[in-house]
LUMROPA-784753 format. One line per 8 residues: for each residue y, x, z of C-alpha. Coordinates in Angstrom, 2 decimals. Last residue first. Example, Ala and Ser with C-alpha at 12.3 -4.5 7.8 and 13.67 -1.06 7.14 Angstrom:
<recs>
-1.06 13.67 7.14 | -4.50 12.30 7.80
</recs>
This chain:
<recs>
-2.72 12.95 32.61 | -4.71 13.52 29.58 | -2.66 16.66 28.57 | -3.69 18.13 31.78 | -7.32 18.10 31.38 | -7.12 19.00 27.95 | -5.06 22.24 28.86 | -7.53 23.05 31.73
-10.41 22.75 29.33 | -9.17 25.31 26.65 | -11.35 27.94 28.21 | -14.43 26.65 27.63 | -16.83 27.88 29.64 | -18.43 24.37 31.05 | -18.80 23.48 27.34 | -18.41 20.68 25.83
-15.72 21.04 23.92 | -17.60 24.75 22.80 | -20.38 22.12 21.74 | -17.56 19.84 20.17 | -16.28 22.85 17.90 | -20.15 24.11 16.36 | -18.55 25.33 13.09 | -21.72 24.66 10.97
-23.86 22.07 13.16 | -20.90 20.14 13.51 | -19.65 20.43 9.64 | -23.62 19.33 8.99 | -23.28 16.31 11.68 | -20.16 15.12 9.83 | -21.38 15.66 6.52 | -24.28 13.10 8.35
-21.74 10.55 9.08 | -21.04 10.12 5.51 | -17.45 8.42 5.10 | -17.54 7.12 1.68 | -13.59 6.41 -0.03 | -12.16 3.71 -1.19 | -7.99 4.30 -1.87 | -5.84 1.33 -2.63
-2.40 0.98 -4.66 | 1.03 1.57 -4.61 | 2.42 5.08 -4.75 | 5.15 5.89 -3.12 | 4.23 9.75 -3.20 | 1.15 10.06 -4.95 | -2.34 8.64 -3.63 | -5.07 10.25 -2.03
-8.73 10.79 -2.75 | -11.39 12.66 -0.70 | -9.59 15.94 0.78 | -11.53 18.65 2.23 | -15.62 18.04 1.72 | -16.59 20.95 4.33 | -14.80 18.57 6.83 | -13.45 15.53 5.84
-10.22 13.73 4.31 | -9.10 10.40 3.33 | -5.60 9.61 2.04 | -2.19 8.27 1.84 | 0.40 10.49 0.39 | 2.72 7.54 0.07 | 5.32 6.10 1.84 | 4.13 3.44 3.26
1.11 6.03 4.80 | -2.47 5.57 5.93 | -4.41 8.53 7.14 | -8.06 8.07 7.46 | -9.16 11.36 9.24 | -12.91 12.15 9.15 | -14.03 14.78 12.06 | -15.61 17.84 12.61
-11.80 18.83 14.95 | -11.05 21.69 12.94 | -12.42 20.82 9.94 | -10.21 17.39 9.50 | -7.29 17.87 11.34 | -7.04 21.05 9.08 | -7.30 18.09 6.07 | -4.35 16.06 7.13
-2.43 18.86 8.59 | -2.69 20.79 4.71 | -2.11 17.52 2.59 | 0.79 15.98 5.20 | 2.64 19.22 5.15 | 2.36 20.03 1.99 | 3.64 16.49 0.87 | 6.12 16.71 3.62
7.97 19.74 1.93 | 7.90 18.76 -1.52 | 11.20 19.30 -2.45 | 11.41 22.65 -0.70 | 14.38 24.58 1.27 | 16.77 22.19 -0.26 | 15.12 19.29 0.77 | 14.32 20.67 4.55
18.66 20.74 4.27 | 18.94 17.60 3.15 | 16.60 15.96 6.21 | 14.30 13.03 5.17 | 14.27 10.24 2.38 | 12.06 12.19 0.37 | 8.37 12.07 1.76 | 9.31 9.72 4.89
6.01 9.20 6.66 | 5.58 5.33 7.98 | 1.84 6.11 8.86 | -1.26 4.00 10.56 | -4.06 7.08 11.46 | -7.24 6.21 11.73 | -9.74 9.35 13.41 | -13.37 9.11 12.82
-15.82 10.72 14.80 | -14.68 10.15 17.84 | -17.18 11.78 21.04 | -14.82 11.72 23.73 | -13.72 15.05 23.30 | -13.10 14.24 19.39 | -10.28 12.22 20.90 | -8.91 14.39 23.55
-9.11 17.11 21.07 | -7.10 14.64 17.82 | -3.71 13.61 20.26 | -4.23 17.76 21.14 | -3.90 18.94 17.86 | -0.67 17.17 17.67 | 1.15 16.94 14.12 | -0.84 13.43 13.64
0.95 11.63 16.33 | 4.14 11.07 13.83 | 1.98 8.44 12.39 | -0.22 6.62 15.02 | -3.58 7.57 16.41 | -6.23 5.59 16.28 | -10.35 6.94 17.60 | -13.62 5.65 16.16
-17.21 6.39 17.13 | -19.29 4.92 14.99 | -22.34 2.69 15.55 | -25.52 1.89 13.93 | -27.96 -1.10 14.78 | -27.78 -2.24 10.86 | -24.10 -2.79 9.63 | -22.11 -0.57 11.56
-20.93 -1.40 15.04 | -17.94 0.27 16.03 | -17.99 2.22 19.36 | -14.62 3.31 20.93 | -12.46 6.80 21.58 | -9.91 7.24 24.29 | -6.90 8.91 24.39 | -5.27 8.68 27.80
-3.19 6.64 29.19 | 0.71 6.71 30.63 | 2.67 8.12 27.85 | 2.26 4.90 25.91 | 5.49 5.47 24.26 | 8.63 2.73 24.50 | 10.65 2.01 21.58 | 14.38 2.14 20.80
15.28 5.17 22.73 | 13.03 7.09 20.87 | 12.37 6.18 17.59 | 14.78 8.69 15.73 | 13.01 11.27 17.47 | 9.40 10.52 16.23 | 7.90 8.94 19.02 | 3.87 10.60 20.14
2.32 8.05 22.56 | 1.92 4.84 19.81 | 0.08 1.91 21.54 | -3.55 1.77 20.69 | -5.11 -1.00 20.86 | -9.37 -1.39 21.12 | -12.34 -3.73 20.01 | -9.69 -6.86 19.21
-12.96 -9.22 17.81 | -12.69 -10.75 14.96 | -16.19 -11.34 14.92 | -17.26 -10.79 11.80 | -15.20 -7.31 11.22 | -14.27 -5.95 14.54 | -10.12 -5.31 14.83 | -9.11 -2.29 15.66
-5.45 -2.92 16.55 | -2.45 -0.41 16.85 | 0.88 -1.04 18.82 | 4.43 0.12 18.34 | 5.66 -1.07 21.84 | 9.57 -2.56 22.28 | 10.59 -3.36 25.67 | 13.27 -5.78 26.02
15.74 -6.47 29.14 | 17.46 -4.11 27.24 | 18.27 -6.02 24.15 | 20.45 -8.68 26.30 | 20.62 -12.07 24.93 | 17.80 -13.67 27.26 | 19.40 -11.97 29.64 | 22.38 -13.69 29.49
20.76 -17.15 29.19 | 18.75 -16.23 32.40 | 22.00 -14.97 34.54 | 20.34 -13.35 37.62 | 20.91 -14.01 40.84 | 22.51 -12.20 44.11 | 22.19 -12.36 48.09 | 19.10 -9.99 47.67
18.43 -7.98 44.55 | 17.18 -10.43 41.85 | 14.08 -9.49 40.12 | 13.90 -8.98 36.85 | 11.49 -9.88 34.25 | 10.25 -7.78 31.79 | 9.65 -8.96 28.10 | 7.65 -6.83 25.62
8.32 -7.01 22.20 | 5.25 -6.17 20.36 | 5.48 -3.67 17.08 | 2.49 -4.68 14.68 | 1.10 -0.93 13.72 | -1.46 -0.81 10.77 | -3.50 -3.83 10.48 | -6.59 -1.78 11.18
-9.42 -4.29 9.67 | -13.49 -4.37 10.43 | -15.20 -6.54 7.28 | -17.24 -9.48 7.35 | -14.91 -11.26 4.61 | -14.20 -14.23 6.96 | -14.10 -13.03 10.57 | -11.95 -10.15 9.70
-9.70 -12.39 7.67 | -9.70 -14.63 10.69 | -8.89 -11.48 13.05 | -6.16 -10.37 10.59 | -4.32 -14.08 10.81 | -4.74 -13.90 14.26 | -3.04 -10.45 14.57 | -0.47 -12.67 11.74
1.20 -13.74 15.43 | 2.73 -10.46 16.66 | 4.86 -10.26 12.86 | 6.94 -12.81 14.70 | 8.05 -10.97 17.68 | 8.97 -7.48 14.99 | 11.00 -10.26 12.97 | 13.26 -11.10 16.21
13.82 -7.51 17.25 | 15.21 -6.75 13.75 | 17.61 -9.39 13.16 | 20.36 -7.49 14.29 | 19.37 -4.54 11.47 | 19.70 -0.88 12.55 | 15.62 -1.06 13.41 | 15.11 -1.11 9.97
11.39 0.13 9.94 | 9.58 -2.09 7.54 | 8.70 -5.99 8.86 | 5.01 -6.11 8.20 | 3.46 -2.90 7.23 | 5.34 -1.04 10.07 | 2.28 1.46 10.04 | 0.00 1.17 7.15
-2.93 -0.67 6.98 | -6.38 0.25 7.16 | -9.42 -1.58 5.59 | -12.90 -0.64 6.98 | -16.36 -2.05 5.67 | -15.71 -1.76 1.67 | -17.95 -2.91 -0.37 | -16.12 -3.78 -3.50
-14.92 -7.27 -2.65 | -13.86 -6.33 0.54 | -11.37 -3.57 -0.89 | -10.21 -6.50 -3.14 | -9.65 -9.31 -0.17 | -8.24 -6.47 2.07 | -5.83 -5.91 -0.76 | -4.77 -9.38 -1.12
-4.74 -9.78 2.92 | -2.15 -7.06 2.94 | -0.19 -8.28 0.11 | 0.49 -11.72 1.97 | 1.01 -10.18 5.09 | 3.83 -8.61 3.42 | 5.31 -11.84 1.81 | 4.84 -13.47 5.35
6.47 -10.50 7.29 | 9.73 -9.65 5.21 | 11.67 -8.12 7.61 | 11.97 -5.30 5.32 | 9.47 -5.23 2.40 | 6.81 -2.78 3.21 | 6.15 0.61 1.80 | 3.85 1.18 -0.37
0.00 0.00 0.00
</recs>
């Protein structure tokens, strides 16, 4: 998919569940979305706030589809507003149509769903940890858990062990070691990664700056971790990598279409059995463990 319309949740939705419908259609047993797919990233606009609460109710929508074309779905990142209540300090009160008004009494979360194909099922969320720094200040990070990994049923009485991350997350090695420490195997990644609209002076340095970062991160993630990393960008760039097998299809900047790619669980095993990098995880003499431990605190 490219980049979503702003604010434009039904029409976006409506692309979504178009592709989901093809990628179903062809065998497919994991669709990812991108992050921000439903209302963009215009967090400048007034309106902005109020789209992000609607887009929260097509998660039932995705669930249904789920349910209906027996296939699992990561609807990118749906951003929740979060309202807090206050608590009036004695011999005072609180305004409630004021605060209704007032943007601070909200807390914004960029949030990640796995959602379980059949079922419909909400098997994990993810709420984004690592802010790029024109998000901070107007979302809150889920600083305050750790990474944790989850079993997907595969068709058969096979599982997978799947981790989420979220855009901007993917330039941490450690976001990818607390995951592969608890056994993931594959690592989804919802993206809104700028490839051109970024800083002028990166620009002048090199044109395609993001587009060698994204292909060489995407794929390192890939080998040095034994794992599969479905990255899924608005802005192009999207793509599947693997260990030993590097890079399985991507798509150019701003490109809109679909990628299908296999992820063989037994490349996975071969890459382990090769580089050996969760046995020295789990190791009692590893000497990374302290940094891990800390990290998940």
């Amino acid at each position: 998919m490219a980049r979503p319309m702003p604010l434009s949740p039904e029409e976006n939705f409506a692309k979504a569940a178009t592709n989901i419908r093809s990628a179903a259609s062809q065998g497919s047993q994991l669709a990812v979305l991108p992050e921000y797919h439903l209302t963009s990233w215009v967090p400048e606009r007034p309106d902005f706030a109020a789209s992000c609460a609607e887009s929260v109710a097509y998660l039932p929508r995705y669930q249904a589809l789920a349910r209906e074309l027996n296939i699992h779905i990561v609807p990118g990142t749906i951003i929740e507003p979060v309202k807090h209540v206050r608590s009036a300090a004695p011999g005072t009160s609180i305004d409630s149509e004021a605060e209704a008004s007032n943007p601070l009494f909200t807390e914004l979360r960029n949030m990640t769903c796995f959602i379980a194909a059949s079922t419909g099922d909400i098997l994990s969320t993810y709420q984004k940890k690592n802010l790029w720094y024109l998000e901070r200040g107007i979302l809150t990070a889920g600083r305050h858990t750790p990474h944790k990994a989850f079993d997907v049923p595969l068709p058969g009485n096979g599982t997978m062990r799947v981790g989420m991350l979220t855009c901007w997350d993917l330039a941490f090695p450690e976001a990818f070691r607390e995951l592969v420490a608890d056994g993931a195997q594959l690592i989804v990644v919802p993206s809104y990664w700028h490839i051109n609209e970024i800083d002028p002076k990166v620009l002048a340095l090199n044109m395609k700056s993001e587009v060698a970062f994204l292909d060489s991160v995407t794929v390192a993630r890939a080998y040095e971790n034994t794992c599969a990393v479905a990255f899924c960008n608005s802005w192009g760039e999207s793509q599947v990598a693997m260990p030993i097998l590097g890079c399985l299809g991507k798509l150019g900047v701003e490109e809109d279409d679909m990628i299908i790619s296999e992820v063989d669980l037994n490349v996975l095993e071969v890459a382990e059995e090769h580089y050996k990098v969760r046995a020295d995880l789990q190791g009692e003499e590893w000497h990374y463990s302290r940094c891990v431990s800390q990290t998940s605190k």
